[in-house]
DRENDO-1510 file (C-alpha; in Angstrom, 1 decimal, always signed):
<recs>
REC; n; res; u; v; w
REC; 1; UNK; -106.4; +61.8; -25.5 .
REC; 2; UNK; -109.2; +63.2; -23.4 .
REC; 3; UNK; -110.0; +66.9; -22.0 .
REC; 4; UNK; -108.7; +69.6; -23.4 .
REC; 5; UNK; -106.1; +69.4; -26.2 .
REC; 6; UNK; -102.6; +69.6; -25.2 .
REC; 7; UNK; -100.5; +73.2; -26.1 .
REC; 8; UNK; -99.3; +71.3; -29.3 .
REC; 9; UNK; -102.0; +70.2; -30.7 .
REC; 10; UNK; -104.0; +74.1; -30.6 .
REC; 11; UNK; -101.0; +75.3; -31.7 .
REC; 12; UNK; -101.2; +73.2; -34.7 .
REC; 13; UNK; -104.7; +72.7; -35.3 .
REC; 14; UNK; -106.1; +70.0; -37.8 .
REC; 15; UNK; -102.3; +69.9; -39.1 .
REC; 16; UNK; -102.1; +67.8; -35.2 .
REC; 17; UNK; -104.0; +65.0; -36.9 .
REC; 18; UNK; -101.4; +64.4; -39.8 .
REC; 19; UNK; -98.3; +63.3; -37.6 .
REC; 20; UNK; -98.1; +59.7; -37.0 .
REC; 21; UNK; -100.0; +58.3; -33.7 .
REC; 22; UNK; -96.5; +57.7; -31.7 .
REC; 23; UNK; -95.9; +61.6; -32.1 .
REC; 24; UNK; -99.8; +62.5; -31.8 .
REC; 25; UNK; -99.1; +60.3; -28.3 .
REC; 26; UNK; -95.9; +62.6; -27.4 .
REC; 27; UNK; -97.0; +65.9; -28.1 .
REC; 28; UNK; -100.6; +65.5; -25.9 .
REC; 29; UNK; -98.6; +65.6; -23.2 .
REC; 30; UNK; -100.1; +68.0; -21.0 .
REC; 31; UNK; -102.5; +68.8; -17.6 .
REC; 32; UNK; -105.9; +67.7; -19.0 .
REC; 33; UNK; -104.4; +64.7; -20.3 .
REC; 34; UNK; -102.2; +63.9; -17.3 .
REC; 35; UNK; -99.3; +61.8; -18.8 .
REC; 36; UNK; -95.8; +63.5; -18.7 .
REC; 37; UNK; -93.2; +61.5; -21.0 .
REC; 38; UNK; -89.5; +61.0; -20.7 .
REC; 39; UNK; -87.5; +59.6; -23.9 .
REC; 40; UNK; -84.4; +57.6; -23.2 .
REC; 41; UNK; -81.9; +56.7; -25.8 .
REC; 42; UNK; -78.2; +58.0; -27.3 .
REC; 43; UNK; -77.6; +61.0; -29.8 .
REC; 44; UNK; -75.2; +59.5; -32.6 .
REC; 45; UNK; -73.8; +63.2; -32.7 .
REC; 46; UNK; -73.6; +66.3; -30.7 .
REC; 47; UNK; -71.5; +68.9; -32.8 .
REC; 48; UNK; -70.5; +72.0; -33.0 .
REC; 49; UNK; -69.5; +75.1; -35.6 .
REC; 50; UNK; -66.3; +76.6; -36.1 .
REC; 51; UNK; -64.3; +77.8; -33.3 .
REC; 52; UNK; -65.7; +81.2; -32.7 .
REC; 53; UNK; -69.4; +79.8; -31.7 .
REC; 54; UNK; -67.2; +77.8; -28.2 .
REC; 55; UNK; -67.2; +80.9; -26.0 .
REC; 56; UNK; -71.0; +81.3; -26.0 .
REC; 57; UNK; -72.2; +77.8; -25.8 .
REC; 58; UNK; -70.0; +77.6; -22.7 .
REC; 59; UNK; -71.4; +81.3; -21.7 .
REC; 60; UNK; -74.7; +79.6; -22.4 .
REC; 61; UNK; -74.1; +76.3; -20.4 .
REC; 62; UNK; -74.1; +78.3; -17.2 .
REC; 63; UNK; -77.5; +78.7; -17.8 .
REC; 64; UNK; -78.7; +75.4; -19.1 .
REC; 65; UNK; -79.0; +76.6; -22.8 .
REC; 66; UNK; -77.3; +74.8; -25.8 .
REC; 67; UNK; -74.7; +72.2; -24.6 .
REC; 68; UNK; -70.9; +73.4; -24.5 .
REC; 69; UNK; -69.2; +70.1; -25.7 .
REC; 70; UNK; -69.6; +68.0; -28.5 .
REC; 71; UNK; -69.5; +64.2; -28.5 .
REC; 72; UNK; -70.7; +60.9; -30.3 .
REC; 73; UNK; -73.0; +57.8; -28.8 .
REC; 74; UNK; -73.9; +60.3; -26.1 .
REC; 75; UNK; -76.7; +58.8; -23.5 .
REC; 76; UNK; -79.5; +61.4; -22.9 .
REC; 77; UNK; -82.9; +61.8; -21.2 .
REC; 78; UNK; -85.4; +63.8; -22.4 .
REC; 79; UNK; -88.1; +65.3; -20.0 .
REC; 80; UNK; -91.4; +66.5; -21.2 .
REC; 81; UNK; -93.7; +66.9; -17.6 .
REC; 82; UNK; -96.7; +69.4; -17.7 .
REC; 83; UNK; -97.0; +71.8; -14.8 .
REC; 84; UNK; -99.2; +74.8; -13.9 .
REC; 85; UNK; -96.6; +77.7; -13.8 .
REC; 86; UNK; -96.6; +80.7; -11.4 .
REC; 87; UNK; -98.4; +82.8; -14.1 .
REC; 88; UNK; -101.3; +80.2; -14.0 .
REC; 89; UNK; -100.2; +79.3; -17.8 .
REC; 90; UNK; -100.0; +75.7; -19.1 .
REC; 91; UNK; -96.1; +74.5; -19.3 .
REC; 92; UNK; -94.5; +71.4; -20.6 .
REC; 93; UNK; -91.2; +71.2; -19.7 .
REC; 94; UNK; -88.6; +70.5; -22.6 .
REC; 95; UNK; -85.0; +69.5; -20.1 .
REC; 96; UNK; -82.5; +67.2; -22.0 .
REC; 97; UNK; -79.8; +65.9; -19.9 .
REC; 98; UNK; -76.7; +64.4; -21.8 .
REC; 99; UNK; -74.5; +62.3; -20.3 .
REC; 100; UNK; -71.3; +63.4; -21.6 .
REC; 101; UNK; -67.3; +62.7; -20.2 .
REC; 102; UNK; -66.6; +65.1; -17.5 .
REC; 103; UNK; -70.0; +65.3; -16.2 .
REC; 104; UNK; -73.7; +65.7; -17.0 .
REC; 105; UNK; -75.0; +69.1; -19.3 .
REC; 106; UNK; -78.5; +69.8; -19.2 .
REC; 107; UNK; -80.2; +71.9; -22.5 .
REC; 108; UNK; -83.9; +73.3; -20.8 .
REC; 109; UNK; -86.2; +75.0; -22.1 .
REC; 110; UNK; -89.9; +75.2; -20.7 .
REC; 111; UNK; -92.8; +75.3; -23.1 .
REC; 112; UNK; -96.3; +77.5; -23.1 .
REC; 113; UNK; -99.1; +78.3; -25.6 .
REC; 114; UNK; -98.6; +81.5; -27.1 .
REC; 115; UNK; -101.4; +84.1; -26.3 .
REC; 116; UNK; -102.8; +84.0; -29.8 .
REC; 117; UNK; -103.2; +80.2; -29.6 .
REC; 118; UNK; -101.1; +79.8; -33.2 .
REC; 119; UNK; -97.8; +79.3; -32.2 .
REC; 120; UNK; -95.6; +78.0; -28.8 .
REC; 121; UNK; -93.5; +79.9; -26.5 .
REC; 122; UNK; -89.9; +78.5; -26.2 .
REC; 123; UNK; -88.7; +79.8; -23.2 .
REC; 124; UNK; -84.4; +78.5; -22.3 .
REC; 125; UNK; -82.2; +78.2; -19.4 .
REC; 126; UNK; -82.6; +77.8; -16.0 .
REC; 127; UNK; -83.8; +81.8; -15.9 .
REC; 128; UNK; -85.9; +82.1; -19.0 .
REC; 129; UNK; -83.7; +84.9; -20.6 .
REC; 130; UNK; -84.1; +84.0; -23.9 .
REC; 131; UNK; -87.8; +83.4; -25.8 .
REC; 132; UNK; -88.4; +82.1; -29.1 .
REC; 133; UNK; -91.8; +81.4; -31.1 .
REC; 134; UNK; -91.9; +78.2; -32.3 .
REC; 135; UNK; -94.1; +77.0; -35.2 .
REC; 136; UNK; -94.6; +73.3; -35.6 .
REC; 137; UNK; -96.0; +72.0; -39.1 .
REC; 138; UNK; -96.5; +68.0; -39.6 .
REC; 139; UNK; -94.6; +66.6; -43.0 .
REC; 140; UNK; -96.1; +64.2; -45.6 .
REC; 141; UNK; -94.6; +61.6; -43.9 .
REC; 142; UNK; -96.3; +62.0; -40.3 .
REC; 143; UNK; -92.9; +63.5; -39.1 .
REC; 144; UNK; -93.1; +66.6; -37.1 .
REC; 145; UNK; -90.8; +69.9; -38.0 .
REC; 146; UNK; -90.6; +72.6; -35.5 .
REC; 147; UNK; -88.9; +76.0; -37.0 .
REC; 148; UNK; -87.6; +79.1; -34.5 .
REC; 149; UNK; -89.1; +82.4; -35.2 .
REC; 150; UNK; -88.4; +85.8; -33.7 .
REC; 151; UNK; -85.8; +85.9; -30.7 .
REC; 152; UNK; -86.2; +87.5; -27.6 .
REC; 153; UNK; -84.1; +88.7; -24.4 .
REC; 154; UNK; -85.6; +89.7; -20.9 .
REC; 155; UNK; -84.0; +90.9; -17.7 .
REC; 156; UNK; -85.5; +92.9; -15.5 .
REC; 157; UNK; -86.7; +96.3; -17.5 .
REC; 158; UNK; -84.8; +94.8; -20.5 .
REC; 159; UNK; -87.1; +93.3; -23.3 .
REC; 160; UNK; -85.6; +93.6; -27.2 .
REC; 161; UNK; -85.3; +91.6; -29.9 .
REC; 162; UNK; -82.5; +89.9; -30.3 .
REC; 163; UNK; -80.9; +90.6; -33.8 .
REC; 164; UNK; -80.8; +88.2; -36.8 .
REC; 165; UNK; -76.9; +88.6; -36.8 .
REC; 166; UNK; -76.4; +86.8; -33.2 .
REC; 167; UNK; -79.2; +84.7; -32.5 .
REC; 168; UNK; -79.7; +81.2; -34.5 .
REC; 169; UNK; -82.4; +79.7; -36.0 .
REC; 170; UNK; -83.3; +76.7; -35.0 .
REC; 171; UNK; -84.5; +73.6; -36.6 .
REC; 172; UNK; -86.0; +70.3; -35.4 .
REC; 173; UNK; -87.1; +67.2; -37.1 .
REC; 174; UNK; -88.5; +64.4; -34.9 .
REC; 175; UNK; -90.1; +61.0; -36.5 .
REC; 176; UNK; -91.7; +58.0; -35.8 .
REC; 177; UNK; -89.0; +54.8; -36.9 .
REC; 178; UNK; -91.4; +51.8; -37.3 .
REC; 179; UNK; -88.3; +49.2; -38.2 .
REC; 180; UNK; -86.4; +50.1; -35.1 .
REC; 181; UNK; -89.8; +51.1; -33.1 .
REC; 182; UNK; -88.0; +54.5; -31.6 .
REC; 183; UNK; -88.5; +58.4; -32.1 .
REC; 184; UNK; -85.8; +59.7; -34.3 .
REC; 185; UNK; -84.4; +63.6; -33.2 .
REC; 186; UNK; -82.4; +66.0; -35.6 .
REC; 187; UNK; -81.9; +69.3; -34.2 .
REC; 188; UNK; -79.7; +72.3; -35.7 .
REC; 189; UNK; -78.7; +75.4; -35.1 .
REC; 190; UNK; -78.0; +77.9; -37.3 .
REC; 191; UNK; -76.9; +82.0; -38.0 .
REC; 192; UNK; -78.0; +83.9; -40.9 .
REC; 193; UNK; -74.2; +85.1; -41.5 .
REC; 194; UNK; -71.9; +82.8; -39.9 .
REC; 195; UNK; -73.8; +79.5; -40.9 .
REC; 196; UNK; -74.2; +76.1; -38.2 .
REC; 197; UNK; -73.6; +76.9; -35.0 .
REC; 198; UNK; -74.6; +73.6; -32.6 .
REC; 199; UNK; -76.8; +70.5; -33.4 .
REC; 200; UNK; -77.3; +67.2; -32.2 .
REC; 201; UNK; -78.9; +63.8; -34.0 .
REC; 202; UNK; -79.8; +60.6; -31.9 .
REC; 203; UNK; -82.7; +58.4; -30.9 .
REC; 204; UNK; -84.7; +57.3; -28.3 .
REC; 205; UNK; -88.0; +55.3; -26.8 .
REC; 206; UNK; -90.0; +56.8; -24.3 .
REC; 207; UNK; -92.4; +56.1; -21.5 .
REC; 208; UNK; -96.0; +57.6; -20.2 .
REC; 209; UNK; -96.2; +58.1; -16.5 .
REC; 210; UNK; -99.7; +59.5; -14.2 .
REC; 211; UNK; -97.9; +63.6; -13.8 .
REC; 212; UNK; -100.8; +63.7; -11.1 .
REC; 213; UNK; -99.2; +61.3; -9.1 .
REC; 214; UNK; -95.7; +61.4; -9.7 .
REC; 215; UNK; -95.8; +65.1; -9.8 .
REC; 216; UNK; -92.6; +67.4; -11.0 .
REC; 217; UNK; -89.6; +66.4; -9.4 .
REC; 218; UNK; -86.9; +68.9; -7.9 .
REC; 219; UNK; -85.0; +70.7; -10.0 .
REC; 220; UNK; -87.1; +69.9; -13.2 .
REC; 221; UNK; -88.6; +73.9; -13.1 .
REC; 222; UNK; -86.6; +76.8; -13.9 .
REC; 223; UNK; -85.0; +78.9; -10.8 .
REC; 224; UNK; -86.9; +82.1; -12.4 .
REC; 225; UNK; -90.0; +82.5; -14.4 .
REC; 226; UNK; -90.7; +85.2; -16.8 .
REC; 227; UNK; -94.3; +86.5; -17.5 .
REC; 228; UNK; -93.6; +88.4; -20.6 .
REC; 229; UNK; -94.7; +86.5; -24.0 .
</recs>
């Protein structure tokens, strides 16, 4: 890990130097470092709530956020590939594709360093309409948890918060497995009302490649880019 830290690790701080090395390895991806990282492996479970939460992951799967169908033993890639973005900021991209019957779904989300330096920008789908903080906290047992914090929605002049009663909280849990020598991912969704709404669990192995030569392929970047944080 040389040059300047990665977005994760100022985010987190000392708490960076608590996860275990495989996951200290994966989250310094970034531009100083020049390694991007692509996990390959099969989620055990992609699931969803109850029947009233279908209409807006399919809504949402227009746009590349959430998945819109469930499934077990799914293949997936996972690609995390540090660019500069058009607002000169620092992003990592975060673009699951799962290999599901019918066809491929993609989940993307692009990732940048908050302006305070304490937290990470989230920002989903192929148009970055929806933002979320992130706040990531190592566990005693070198696992990593990342937590959702405030919501929000922009388009055009529209900026709000979106409200506790229709957004979802999100949860991850990603770990080092030194038996089966793979990352371990646990994600879930949640409302404040209406309970789980969407979650996947799987694992995977992953591989480092030189981002300053391979570059960012086409189609890895979102088709618009917002500025606001």
């Amino acid at each position: 890990m040389s040059g300047a830290p990665s977005i994760f690790r100022t985010a987190m701080g000392a708490d960076f130097h608590r996860l275990h090395p495989q996951l200290q390895r994966r989250f310094s991806v970034g531009l100083a470092g020049g390694e991007a990282c692509t996990g390959r492996g099969v989620m055990d479970r992609i699931w969803h709530g109850r029947g009233f939460v279908k209409p807006f992951l399919a809504l949402g799967g227009t746009r590349n956020i959430l998945v819109p169908r469930q499934g077990r033993n799914v293949p997936f890639v996972i690609e995390n590939v540090p660019y500069t973005d058009t607002y000169g900021r620092e992003t990592v991209t975060f673009v699951r594709t799962f290999d599901l019957p019918g066809g491929p779904r993609r989940f993307d989300a692009q990732m940048v360093l908050s302006p305070q330096g304490d937290r990470v920008l989230d920002y989903l789908g192929t148009h970055q309409h929806l933002a979320s903080d992130l706040h990531f906290r190592a566990q005693p047992d070198g696992s990593l948890l990342i937590r959702s914090g405030e919501h929000r929605f922009r388009e055009g002049p529209v900026d709000c918060r979106v409200p506790s009663l229709v957004g979802g909280d999100a949860e991850v849990r990603e770990s080092w497995d030194e038996d089966a020598g793979r990352f371990r991912i646990q994600v879930r969704v949640t409302n404040s009302r209406f309970g789980p709404l969407f979650g996947y669990e799987g694992s995977f192995t992953a591989t480092y490649t030189d981002v300053r030569t391979c570059g960012v392929r086409p189609g890895l970047r979102p088709v618009r880019e917002e500025a606001r944080a």
